[in-house]
C-alpha positions, 0 to 999 in steps of 0.5 A: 438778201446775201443768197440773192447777191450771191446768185444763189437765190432769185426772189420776185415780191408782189404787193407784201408777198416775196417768191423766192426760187433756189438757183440750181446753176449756181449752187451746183458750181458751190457744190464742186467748189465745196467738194474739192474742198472737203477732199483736200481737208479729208486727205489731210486729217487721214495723213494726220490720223495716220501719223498720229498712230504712228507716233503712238505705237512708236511711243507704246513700242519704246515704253514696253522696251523701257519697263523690260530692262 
């Protein structure tokens, strides 16, 4: 019933018997709304993966230069 009140689902019920057909229209229009989504959670964990890495050979170059003294 929820894919149904969100028109992505159609359903037709004859005696006991419920059809249901998937609605294309409306789950293409999810689909583009997903996929914005996803590419501005992906560009943003690759920032932090990024700097991550940056912090830790920062770090990793700063022991080495401690242990040398």
């Amino acid at each position: 019933m929820v894919l149904e009140r969100a028109g992505l689902l159609r359903r037709e019920i004859k005696g006991r018997n419920h059809y249901c057909w998937i609605e294309p229209h409306s789950l293409r229009e999810v689909d583009e709304w997903l996929e914005y989504y996803r590419q501005f959670w992906e560009q943003g964990m690759d920032r932090l993966a990024a700097y991550v890495v940056r912090k830790y050979q920062t770090s990793k170059r700063r022991t080495r230069r401690g242990n040398s003294r």
